[in-house]
C-alpha positions in Angstrom: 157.2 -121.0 128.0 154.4 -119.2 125.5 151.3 -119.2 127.3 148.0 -119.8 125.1 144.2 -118.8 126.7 141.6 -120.9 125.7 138.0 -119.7 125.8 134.9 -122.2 125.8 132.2 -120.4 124.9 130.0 -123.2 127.0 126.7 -124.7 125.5 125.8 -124.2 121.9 122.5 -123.8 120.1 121.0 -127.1 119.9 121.7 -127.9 123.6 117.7 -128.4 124.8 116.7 -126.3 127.7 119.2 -124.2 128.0 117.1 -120.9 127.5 115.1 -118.5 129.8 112.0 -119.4 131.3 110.3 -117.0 128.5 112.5 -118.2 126.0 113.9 -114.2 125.7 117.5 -115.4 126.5 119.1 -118.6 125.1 122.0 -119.3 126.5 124.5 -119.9 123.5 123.6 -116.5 122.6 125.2 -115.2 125.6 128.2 -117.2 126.2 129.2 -116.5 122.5 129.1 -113.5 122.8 130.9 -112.9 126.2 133.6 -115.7 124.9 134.7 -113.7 121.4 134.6 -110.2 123.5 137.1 -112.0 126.1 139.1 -113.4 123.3 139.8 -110.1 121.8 140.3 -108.3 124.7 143.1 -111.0 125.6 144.8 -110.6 122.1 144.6 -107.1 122.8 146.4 -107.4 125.9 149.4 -109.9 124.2 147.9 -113.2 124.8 147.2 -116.0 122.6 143.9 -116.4 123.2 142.0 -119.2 121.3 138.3 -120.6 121.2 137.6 -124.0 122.2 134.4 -123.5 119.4 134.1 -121.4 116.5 130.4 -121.7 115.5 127.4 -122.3 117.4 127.6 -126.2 117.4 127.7 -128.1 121.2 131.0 -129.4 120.7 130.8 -132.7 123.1 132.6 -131.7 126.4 135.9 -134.0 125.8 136.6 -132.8 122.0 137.2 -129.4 124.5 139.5 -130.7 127.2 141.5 -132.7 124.5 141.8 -129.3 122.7 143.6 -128.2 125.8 145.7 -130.9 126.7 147.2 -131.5 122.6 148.1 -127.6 123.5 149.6 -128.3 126.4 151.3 -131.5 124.5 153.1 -129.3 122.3 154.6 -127.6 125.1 152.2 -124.7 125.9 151.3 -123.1 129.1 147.3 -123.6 129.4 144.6 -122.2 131.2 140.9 -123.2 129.9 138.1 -120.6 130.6 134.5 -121.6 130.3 131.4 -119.2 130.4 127.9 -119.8 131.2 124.8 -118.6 132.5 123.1 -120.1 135.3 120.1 -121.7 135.8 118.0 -123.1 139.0 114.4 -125.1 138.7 112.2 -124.6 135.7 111.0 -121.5 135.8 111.6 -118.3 137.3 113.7 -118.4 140.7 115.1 -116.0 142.9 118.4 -118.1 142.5 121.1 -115.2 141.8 124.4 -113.9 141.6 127.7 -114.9 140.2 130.0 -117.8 140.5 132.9 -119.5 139.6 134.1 -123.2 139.8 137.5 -124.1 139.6 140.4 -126.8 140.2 143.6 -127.0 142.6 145.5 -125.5 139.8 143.8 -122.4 139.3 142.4 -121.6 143.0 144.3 -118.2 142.9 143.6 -117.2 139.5 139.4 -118.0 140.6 139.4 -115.8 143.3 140.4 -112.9 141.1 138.3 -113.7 138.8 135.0 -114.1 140.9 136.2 -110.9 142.9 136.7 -108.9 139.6 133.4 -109.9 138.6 131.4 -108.9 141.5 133.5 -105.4 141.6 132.2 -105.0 138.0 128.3 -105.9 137.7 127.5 -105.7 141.7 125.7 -108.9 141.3 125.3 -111.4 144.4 129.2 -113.3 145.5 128.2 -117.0 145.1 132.1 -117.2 145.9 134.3 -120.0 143.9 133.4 -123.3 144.9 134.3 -127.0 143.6 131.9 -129.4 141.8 132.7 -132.4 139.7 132.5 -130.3 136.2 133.9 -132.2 133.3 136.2 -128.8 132.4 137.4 -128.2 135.6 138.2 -132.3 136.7 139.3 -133.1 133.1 141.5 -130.2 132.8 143.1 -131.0 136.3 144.2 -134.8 134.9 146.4 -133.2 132.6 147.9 -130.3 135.0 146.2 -127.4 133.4 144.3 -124.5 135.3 140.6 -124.9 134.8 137.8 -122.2 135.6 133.9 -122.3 134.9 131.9 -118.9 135.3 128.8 -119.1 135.7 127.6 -115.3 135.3 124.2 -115.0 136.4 120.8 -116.6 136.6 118.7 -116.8 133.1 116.1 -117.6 135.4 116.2 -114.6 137.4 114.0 -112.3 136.0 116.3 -109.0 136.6 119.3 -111.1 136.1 117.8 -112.1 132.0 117.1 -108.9 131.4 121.3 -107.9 132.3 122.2 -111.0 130.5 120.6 -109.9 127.2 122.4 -106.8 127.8 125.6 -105.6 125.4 126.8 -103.2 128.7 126.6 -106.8 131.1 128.2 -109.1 128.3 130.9 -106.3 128.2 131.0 -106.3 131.7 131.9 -109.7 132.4 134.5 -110.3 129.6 136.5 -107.3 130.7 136.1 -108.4 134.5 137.4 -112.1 133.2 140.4 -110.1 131.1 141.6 -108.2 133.5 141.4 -110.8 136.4 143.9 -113.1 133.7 145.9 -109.9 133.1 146.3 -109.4 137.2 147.3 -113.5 137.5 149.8 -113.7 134.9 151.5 -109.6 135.6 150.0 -108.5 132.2 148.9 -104.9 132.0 145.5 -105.0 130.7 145.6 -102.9 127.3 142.1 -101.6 126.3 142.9 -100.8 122.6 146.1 -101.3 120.4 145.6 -97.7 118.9 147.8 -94.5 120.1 145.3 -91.8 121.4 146.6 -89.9 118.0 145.6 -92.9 115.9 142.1 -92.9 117.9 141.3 -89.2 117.4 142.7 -89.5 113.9 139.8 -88.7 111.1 138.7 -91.1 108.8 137.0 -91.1 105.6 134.0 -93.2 104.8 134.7 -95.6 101.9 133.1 -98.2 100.4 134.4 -101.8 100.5 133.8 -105.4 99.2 133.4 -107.4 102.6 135.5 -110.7 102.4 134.9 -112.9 105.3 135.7 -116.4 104.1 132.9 -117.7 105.7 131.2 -121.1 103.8 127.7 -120.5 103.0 125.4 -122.4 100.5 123.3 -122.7 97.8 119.9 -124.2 97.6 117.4 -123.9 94.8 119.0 -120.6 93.5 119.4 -118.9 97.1 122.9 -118.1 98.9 122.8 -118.3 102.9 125.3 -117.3 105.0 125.9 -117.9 108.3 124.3 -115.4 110.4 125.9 -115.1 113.3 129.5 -114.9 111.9 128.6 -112.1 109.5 126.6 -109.9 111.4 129.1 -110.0 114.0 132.1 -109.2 111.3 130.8 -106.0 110.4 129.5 -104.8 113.9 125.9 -106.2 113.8 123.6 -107.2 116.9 122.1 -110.5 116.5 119.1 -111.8 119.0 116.7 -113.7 119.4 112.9 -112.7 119.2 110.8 -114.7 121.5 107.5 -113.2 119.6 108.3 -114.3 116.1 110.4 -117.0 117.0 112.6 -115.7 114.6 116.3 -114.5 114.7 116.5 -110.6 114.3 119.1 -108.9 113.0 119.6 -105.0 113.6 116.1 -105.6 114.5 114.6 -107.1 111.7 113.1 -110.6 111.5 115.1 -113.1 109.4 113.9 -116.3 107.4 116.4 -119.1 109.3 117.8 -122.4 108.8 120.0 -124.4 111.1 122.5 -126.5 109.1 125.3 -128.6 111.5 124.0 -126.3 114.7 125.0 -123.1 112.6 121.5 -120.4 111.9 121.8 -119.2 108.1 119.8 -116.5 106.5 119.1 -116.2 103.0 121.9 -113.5 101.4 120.2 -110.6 99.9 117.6 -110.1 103.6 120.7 -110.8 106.1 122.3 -108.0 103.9 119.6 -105.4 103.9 119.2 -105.9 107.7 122.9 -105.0 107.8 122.6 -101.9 105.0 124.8 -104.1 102.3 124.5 -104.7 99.0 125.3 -108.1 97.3 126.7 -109.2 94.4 126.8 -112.9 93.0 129.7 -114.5 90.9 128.0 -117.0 89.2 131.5 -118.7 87.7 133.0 -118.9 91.2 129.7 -119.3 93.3 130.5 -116.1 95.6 128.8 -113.5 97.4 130.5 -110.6 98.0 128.6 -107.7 100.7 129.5 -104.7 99.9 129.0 -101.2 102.4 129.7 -97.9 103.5 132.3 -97.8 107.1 
């Protein structure tokens, strides 16, 4: 039976209070990124491996299970994976440490995972407990493994500052990946190149960027979303508590949330990438175009 992975990338962006107490860290931010990092390190390995969402909309809890189980339905092997980052009180706590909740039908597969976890950031074992979590008890009404990992406190000062960290996020998704490799007998593959393809030389080139991403056009200015093409073309997105502004490759961007998703305006998400862009009026498309 094909096995498929799915990946929730836990709260989205307009989920209220799900931030740090300093508003550095919100948590979105985090669990998408740690959700697309496991997801291509599990295609990497051979898996299917599928969000549960694609942007940074809060997709209610249930439209997540039922992705899960209509897998399942069409005769699928499924295990769900959610990641989050903890939280205790309202404003900083000594809470810490890593945990991870699951249900009967993925006890084994949870202990791996917690114990991978705590070998690879040496954070606190909170152990793998059971709590009545919509992903884990939903997940178990239709026979699939469930697992919640809750990795680290945003409300532990030490703890943000590792969460907002690209070395913790990469961290904890290769933990998770190899923990699913180890369950299912899968050797955990860290790249798909040869070492001769790795070492190979390449030339820098110029290219027209095409991410079929939907944008949109008000009063004569393109957005696009930022998130999806920043992160295309190998971009850091955060968030700047300061300005209360998104940055991008450290610069400040003017924002608007459409549908949960933050858009920039075109031509200033390009030059905080080092793009240029073109606009074809007849078919209302930007192209970015670069040096790799």
């Amino acid at each position: 039976m094909k096995r498929v992975i799915m990946i929730d990338p836990g709260h989205g962006a307009e989920t209220p209070g799900k931030r740090s107490p300093d508003g550095t860290l919100r948590e979105y931010e985090f669990n998408r990124n740690v959700a697309r990092r496991l997801v291509k390190k599990l295609q990497t390995s051979g898996f299917d491996a599928r969000l549960t969402v694609n942007d940074d909309t809060d997709m209610p809890l249930i439209q997540r299970t039922n992705q899960a189980r209509d897998v399942k339905r069409q005769g699928y092997d499924v295990l769900l994976v959610s990641i989050h980052a903890n939280a205790a009180g309202e404003g900083w706590s000594t809470a810490n440490g890593i945990e991870t909740y699951t249900n009967d039908q993925a006890e084994k597969l949870a202990q791996i995972i917690q114990s991978r976890l705590i070998a690879e950031t040496g954070l606190r074992d909170r152990g793998v407990k059971r709590a009545d979590l919509h992903i884990t008890r939903e997940s178990a009404r239709y026979g699939i493994p469930g697992v919640l990992c809750e990795l680290g406190f945003m409300t532990n000062k030490d703890e943000c500052t590792l969460l907002k960290t690209d070395a913790y996020r990469e961290k904890c998704a290769a933990a998770i990946a190899k923990a699913i490799c180890e369950h299912y007998g899968v050797p955990f593959k860290t790249s798909t190149e040869s070492p001769q393809q790795a070492q190979k030389p390449v030339d820098k080139v110029s290219i027209a960027i095409n991410l079929s991403v939907p944008g949109y056009l008000r009063d004569g200015v393109s957005w696009l979303p930022i998130r999806a093409v920043t992160e295309a073309v190998g971009g850091k997105v955060e968030w700047c508590a300061t300005t209360k502004q998104v940055r991008v490759n450290g610069k400040d961007l003017t924002e608007t949330i459409e549908g949960g998703v933050s858009y920039a305006p075109a031509r200033e998400l390009a030059t905080a990438l080092g793009l240029q862009v073109e606009w074809d009026a007849n078919n209302k498309m930007v192209t970015l175009k670069g040096v790799l």
